[in-house]
C-alpha positions in Angstrom: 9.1 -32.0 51.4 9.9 -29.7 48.9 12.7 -27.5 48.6 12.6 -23.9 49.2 14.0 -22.0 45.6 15.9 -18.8 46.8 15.2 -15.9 45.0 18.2 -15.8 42.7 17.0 -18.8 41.5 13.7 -17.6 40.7 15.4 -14.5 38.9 17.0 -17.2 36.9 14.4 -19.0 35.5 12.1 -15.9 35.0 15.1 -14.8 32.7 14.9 -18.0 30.7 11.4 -18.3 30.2 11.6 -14.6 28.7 14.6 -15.3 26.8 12.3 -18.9 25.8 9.4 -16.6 24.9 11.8 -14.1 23.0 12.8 -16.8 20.6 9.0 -17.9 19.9 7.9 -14.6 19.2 10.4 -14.0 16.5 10.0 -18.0 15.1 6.5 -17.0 15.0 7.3 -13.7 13.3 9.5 -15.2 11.0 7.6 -18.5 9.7 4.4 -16.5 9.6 6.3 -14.2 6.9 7.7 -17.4 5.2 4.5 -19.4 4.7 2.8 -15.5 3.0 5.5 -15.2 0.8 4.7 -19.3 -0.5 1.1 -18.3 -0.9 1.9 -15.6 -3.1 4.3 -17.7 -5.1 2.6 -21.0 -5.2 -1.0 -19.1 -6.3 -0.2 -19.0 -9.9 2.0 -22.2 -9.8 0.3 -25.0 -7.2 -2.7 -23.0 -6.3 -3.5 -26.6 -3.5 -0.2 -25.9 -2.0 -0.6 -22.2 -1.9 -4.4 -23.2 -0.1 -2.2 -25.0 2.4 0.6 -22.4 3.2 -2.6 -19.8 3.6 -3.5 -22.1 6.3 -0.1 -22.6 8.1 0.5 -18.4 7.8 -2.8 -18.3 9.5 -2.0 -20.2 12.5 1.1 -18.8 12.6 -0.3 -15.2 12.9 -2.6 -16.2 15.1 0.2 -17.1 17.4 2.4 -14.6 16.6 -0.4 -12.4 18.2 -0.7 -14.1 20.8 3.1 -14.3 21.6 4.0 -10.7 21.1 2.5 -7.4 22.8 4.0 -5.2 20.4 2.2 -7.7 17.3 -1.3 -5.7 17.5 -4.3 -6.0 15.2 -4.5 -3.2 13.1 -7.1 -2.0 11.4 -7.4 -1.5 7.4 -9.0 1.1 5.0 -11.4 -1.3 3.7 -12.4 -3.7 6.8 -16.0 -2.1 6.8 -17.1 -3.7 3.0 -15.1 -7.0 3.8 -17.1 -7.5 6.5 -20.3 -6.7 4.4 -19.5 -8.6 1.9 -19.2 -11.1 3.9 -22.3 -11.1 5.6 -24.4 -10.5 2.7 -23.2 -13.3 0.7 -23.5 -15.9 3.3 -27.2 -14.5 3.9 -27.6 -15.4 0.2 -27.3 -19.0 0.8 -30.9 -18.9 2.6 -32.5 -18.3 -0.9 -30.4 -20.5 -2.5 -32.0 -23.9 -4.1 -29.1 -25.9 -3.4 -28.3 -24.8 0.2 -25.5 -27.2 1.3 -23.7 -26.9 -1.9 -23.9 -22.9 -1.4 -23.1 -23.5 2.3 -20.1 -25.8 1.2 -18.9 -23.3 -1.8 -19.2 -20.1 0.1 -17.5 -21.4 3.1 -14.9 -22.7 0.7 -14.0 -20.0 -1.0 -15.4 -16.4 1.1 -13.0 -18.6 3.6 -9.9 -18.5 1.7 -10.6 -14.8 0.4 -10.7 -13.4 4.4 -8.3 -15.4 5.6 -5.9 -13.9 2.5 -6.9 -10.5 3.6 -6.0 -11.1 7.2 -2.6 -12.7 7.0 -1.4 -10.4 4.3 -3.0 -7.3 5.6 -1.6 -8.1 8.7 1.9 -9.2 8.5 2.9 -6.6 5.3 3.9 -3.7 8.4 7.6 -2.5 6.6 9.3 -1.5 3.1 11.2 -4.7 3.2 8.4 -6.7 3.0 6.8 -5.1 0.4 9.8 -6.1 -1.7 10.3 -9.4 -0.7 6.4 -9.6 -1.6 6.5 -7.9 -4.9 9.8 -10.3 -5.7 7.6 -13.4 -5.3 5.3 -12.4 -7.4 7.6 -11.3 -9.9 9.6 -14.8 -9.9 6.5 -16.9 -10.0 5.5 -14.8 -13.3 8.9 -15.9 -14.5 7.8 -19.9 -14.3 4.3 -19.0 -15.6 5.4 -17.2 -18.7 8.7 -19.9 -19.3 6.5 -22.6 -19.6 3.8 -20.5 -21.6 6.6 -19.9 -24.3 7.6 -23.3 -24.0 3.7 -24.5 -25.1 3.9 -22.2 -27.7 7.1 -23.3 -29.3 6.6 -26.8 -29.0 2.9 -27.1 -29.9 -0.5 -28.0 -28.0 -3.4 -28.8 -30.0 -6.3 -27.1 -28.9 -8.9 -28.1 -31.4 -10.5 -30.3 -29.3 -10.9 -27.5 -26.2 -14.0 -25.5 -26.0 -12.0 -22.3 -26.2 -12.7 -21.3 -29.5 -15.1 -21.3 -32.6 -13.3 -23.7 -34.8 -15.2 -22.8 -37.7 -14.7 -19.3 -37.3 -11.0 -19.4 -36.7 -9.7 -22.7 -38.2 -6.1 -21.8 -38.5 -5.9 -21.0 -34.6 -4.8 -24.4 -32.9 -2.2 -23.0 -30.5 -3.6 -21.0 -27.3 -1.4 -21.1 -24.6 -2.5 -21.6 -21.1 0.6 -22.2 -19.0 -0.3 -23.2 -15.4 -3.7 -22.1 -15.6 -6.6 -24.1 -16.3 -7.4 -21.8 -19.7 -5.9 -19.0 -21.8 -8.6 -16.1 -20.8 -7.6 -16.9 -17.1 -3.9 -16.5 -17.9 -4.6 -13.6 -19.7 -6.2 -11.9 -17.0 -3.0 -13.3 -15.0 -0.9 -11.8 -17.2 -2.2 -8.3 -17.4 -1.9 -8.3 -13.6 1.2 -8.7 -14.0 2.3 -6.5 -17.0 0.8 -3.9 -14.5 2.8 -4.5 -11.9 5.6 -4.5 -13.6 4.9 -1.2 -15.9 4.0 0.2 -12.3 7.5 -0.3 -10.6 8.6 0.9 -14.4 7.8 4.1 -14.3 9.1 4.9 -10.3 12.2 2.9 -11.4 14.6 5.5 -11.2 17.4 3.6 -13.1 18.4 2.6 -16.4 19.6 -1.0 -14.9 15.8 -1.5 -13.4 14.1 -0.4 -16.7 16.4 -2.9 -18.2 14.8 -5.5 -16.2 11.2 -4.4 -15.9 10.8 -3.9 -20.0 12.1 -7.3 -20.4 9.8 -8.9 -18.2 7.0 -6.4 -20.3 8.2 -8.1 -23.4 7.6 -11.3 -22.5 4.7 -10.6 -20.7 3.3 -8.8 -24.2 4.3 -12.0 -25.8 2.6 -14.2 -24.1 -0.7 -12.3 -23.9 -0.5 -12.5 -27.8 0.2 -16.1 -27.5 -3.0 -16.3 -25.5 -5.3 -14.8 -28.4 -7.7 -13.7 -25.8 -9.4 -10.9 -27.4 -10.5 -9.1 -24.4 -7.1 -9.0 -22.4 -5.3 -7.8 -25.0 -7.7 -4.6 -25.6 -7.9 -3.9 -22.2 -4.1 -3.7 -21.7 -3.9 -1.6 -25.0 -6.7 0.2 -23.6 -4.5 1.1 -20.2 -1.0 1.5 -22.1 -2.9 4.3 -24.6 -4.5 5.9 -22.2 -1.5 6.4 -19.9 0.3 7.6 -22.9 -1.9 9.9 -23.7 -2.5 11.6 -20.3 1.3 11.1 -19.0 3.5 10.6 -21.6 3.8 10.0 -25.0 7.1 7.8 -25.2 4.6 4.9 -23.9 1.9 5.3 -26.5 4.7 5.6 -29.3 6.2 2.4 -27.3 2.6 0.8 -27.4 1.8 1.5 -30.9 5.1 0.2 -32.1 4.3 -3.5 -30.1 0.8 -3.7 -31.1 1.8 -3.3 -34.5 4.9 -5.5 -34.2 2.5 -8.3 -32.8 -0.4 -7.3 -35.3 2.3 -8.3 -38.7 3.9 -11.0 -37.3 0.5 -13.2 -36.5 -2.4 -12.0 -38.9 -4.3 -14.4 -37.0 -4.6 -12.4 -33.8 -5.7 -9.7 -35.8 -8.8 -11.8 -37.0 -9.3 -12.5 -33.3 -9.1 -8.5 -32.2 -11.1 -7.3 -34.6 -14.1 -10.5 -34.1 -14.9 -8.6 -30.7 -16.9 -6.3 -32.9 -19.0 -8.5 -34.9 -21.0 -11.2 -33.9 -18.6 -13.8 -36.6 -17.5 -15.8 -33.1 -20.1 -17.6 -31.3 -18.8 -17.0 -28.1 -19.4 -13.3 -29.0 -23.3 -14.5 -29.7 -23.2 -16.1 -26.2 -22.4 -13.7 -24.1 -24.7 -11.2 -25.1 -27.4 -14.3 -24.5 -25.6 -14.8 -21.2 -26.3 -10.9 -20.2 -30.1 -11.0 -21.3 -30.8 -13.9 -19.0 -28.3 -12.5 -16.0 -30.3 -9.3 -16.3 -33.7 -11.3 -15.9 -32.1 -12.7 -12.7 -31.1 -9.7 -10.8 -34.4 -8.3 -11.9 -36.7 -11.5 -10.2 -34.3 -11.2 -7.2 -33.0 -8.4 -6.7 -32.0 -8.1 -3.0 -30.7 -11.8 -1.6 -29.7 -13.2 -5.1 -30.3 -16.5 -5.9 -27.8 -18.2 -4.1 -23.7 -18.3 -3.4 -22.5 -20.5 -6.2 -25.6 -21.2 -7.7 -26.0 -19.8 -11.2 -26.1 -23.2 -13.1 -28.6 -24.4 -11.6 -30.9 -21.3 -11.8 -29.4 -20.8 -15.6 -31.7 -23.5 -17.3 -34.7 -21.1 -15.9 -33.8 -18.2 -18.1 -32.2 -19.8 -21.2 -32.9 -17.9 -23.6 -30.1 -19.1 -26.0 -29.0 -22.3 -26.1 -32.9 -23.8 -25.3 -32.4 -27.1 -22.9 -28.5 -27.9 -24.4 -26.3 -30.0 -22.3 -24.0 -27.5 -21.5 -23.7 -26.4 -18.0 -23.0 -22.5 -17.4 -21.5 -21.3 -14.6 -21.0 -17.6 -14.9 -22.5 -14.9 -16.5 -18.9 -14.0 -18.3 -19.3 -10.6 -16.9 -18.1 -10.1 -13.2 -20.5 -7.1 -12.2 -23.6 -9.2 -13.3 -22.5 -12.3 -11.7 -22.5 -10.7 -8.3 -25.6 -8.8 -8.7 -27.0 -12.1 -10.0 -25.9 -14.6 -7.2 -25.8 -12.5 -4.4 -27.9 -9.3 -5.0 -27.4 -5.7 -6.0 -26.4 -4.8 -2.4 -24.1 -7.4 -2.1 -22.8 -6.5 -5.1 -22.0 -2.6 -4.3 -20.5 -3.8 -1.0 -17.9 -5.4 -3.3 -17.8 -2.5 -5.8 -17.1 -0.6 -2.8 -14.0 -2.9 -1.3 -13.0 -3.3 -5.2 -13.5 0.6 -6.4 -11.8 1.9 -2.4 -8.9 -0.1 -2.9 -8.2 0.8 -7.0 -8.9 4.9 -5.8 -7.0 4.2 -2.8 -3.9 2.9 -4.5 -3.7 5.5 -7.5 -4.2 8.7 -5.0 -1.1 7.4 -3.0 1.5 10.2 -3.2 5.3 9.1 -2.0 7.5 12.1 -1.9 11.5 12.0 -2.2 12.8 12.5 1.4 14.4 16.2 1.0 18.2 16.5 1.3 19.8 17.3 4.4 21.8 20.7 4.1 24.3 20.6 6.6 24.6 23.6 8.7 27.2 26.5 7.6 30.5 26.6 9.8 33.6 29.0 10.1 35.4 26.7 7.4 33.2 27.1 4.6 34.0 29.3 1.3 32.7 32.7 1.3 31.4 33.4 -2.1 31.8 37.3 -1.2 35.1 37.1 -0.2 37.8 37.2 -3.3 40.3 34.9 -1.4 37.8 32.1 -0.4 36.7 32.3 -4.5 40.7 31.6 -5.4 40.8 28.8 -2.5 37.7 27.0 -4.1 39.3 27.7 -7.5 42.6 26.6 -6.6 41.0 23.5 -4.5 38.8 22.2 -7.4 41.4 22.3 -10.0 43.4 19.8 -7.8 40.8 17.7 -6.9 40.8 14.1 -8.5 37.2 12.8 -9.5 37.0 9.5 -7.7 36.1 6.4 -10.1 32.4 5.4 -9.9 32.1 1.7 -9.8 29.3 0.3 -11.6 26.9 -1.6 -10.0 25.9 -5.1 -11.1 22.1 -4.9 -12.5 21.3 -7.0 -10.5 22.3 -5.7 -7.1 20.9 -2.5 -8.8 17.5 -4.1 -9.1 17.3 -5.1 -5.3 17.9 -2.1 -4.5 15.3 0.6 -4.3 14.8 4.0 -2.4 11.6 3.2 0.0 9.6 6.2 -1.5 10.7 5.1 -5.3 9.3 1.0 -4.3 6.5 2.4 -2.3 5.4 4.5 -5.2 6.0 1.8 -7.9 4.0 -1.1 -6.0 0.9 1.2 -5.2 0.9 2.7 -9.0 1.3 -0.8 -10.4 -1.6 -2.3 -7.9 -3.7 0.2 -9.1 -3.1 -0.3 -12.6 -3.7 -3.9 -12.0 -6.9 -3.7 -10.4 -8.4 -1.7 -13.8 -7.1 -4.4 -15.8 -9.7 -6.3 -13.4 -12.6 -4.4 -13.8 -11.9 -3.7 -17.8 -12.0 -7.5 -18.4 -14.7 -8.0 -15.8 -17.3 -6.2 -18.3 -16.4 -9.5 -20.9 -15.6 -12.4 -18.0 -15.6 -13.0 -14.9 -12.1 -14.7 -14.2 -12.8 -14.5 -10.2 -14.8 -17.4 -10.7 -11.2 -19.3 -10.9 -10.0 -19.9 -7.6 -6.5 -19.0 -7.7 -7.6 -15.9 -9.5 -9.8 -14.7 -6.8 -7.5 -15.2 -4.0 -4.9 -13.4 -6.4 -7.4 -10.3 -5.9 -8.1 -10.6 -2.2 -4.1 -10.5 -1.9 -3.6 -7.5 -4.3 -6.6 -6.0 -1.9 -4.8 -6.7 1.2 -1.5 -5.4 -0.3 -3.1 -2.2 -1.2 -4.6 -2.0 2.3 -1.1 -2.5 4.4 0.6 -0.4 2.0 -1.9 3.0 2.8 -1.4 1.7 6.4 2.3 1.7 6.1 1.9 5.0 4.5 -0.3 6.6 7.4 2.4 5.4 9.7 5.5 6.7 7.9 3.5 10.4 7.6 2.3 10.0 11.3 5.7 9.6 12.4 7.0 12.5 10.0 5.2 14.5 12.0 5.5 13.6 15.5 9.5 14.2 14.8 9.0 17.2 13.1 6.6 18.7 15.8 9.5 17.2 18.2 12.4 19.5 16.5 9.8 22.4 16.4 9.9 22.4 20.1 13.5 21.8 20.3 13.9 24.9 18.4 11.0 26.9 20.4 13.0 25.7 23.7 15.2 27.9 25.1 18.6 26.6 26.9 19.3 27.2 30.5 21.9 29.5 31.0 21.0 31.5 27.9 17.2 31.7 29.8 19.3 32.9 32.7 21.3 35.8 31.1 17.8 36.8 29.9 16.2 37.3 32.8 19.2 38.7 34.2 18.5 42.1 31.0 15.0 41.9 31.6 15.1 42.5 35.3 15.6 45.8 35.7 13.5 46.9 32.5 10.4 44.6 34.5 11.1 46.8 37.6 10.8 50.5 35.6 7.8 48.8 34.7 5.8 48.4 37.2 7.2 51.4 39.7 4.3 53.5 39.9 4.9 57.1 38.1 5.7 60.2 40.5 3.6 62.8 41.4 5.4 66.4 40.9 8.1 67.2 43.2 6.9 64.0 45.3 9.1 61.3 46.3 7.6 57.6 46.3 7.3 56.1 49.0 9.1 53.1 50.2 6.1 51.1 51.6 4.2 52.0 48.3 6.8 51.2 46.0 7.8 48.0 48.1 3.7 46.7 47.7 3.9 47.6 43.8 6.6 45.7 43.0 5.5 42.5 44.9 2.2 42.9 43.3 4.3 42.6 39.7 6.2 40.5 40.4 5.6 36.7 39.5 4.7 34.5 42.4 7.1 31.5 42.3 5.9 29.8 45.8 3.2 30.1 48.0 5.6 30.2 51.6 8.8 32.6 52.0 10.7 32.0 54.9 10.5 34.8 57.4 14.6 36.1 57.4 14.6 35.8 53.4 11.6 38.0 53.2 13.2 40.6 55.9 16.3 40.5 54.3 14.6 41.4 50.9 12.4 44.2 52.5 15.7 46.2 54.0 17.6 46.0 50.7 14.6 47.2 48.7 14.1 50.3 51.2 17.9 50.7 51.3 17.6 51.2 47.4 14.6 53.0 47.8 16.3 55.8 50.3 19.5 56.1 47.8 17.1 56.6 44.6 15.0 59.3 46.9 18.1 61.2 48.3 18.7 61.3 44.4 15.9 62.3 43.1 16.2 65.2 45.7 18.9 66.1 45.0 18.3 66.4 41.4 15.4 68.8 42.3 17.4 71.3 44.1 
């Protein structure tokens, strides 16, 4: 038999399975957070670990979800041309000559770009994770550019790589490559990140954070150079000039000065700048052959593609260049092409769309200061009009002591950042970032790289949460602002009663009927006007309150007659 449980002891253990489900939901909350924040820092660094903390945050998300009612979906900006994107490529892999290895790379790799966009997208929802997020990044771009300086100083011979002509260039045997698998990939990397950083520059606010920030944009500048990648260095000159010119001049003074710092220093970069406009470097030969037959692609299919993942093995089709070589191409070494190519012009504009939204998007974000607070004026403030409030405030300020300001360590300083000032910073810098992106897709296509497409798919998502988080802020602006607007409008009790109390008696002047000449109003007449006026406030009187009512009315209504008599004779 089993025991009956009294109610208090049911009370009990429905409190502890609460409190039990409490503590999942923030565990869940928590480790969901953790395991984003690893993906963004292992990407550049361990790109298979970072693969395997996407998967964990995704789990976790999932449960976090499921866990807590307040944890809802939300939806982003740009869920419309994911979701195209999506679709279309996968429908690619039907035309594809190699379907299984489409099947297995699109699966592969469209799986680890949504996933990205769903676990950052949906656990970035405050200002404090924005900078724990941005923070990451930053301290992974520390370890990437430490041990790109530390190639540089202590030598890597690249004469043997396929990364450049050696017969054009055959004093170049140092390009840096860091953690990434070649120097044009970190080079893209790296202007991601100058970016970023120049972004958060500008909104810095602080000579301690420019301090850090222009550091970091120093190294980041001397890395790039170490790099020699042609492209990624004119596009960031391109983006530093341009800002200069249209914002302000101290950065286009600031980027001459580096460029021509860099330019002395290594005559060899300049032979490597100035090869992008002759045809001196094969590579420069090659892509231009590389376009031509890309071109003839998009124009035999021009709706499907040819496949997810499959331009080397339609390349060999359309060589026009290097004629039946053994040398496998992958890309088309420009990223607009590429897409068209594998998985058809509309394909490709549902990305340009997701891509162009989210750059727009980020660079239109205003974030204003919040305004001061002006506390209201009381008895005990100075009266500038008086003369003996002016000799108080005189007397008063002379014996004031100015407290000591304490300075604040740069580093606390650099944790530290007004929401609006961060807010501001991040979406300037993502934008930035994202041209960098489209300026060096025109000469490469770096998303073929793993790490560096799932990069992009976070700095998408990032850009997404952050207009959310924006829409959300200004949302509830204005629900508290409507909310003192009728405190303000609302009127309080007893000061609604004294009014009523004045506008009694001008209501009844009001609506008495006007006299006739010499003739006194009636009190039955004047009784019926002023119960047609007046407002009803109940549908039932009790019988004695209404008598009572009538007699004082026609009690007032014989003194005002007699009156009004009396006034005649």
């Amino acid at each position: 038999m089993s025991k009956n449980i009294s109610p208090e002891m049911e009370m009990v253990k429905a409190k502890r399975r609460e409190a039990s489900r409490a503590k999942w939901r923030g565990r869940f909350a928590k480790w969901s957070w953790n395991f984003v924040l690893a993906e963004a820092f292992l990407l550049a660094l361990h790109p298979p670990a970072a693969t395997a903390a996407l998967l964990i945050a995704t789990v976790l998300t999932v449960l976090h979800f499921r866990t807590d009612d307040d944890f809802k979906f939300r939806q982003l900006p740009f869920d419309v041309p994911v979701a195209l994107f999506v679709f279309l490529s996968g429908v690619s892999i039907m035309v594809s000559p190699d379907k299984g290895f489409s099947f297995y790379n699109w699966y592969n790799l469209v799986g680890v770009y949504v996933l990205t966009y769903f676990v950052v997208g949906q656990n970035v929802r405050s200002v404090r994770q924005v900078k724990e997020l941005l923070l990451v990044i930053g301290m992974a771009a520390v370890f990437v550019l430490l041990y790109g300086f530390y190639q540089f100083i202590f030598g890597i011979d690249i004469s043997a790589m396929k990364w450049v002509d050696g017969d054009a260039f055959p004093e170049l045997r140092k390009r840096v490559f860091s953690t990434w698998e070649n120097p044009n990939i970190l080079a893209g990397y790296l202007d991601i990140i100058i970016c970023l950083a120049f972004g958060l520059f500008i909104k810095a606010g602080t000579k301690q954070k420019r301090i850090v920030l222009g550091v970091l944009l120093a190294a980041g500048a001397a890395c790039l150079a170490m790099t020699y990648a042609r492209g990624a260095c004119l596009v960031i000159a391109v983006i530093f000039a341009v800002y200069g010119m249209l914002k302000d001049w101290r950065v286009l003074a600031a980027c001459v000065g580096v460029a021509v710092l860099l330019l002395v220093a290594d005559p060899v970069l300049y032979e490597r700048l100035t090869s992008v406009f002759t045809k001196v470097d094969t590579s420069s030969e090659m892509r231009l052959a590389f376009w031509e037959s890309t071109v003839a692609m998009i124009q035999d299919h021009p709706f499907l593609g040819i496949g997810w993942g499959a331009y080397w093995m339609v390349y060999p089709e359309y060589d026009f260049y290097l004629q039946g070589a053994d040398i496998r191409i992958v890309h088309a070494h420009n990223m607009y092409l590429n897409y068209a190519a594998e998985i058809g012009v509309p394909g490709m504009l549902a990305f340009m769309w997701l891509f162009f939204g989210s750059l727009f998007t980020a660079l239109r974000q205003k974030f204003a200061a919040p305004q001061p607070v002006i506390p209201a004026p009381t008895p005990f403030d100075y009266n500038e009009d008086a003369a003996a409030d002016v000799e108080l405030k005189k007397v008063a300020d002379s014996v004031q002591v100015e407290e000591e300001k304490t300075e604040t360590p740069i580093w606390q300083d650099f944790i530290e950042w007004p929401d609006w000032r961060l807010l501001a910073g991040a979406s300037a810098g993502l934008g930035l970032a994202l041209i960098s992106i489209a300026l060096n897709g025109l000469t490469d296509h770096l998303l073929f790289n793993i790490p560096s497409s799932m990069f992009l798919w976070l700095m998408l998502a990032f850009i997404a949460a952050v207009a959310e988080l924006k829409r959300e802020k200004d949302a509830e602006g204005a629900a508290e602002a409507e909310k003192e607007a009728d405190a303000t409008r609302e009127v309080p009790a007893f000061l609604e009663t004294e009014l009523k109390a004045e506008e009694l008696p001008k209501v009844q002047s009001e609506v008495q009927p006007e006299e006739q000449e010499g003739e006194p109003v009636s009190a039955e007449k004047e009784t019926e006007t002023e119960a047609e006026a007046a407002p009803e406030e109940s549908t039932e009187t009790d019988g004695a309150e209404a008598e009572e009512i009538i007699e004082k009315e026609e009690a007032g209504t014989d003194e005002k007659s007699d009156n009004h008599i009396k006034g005649d004779h």
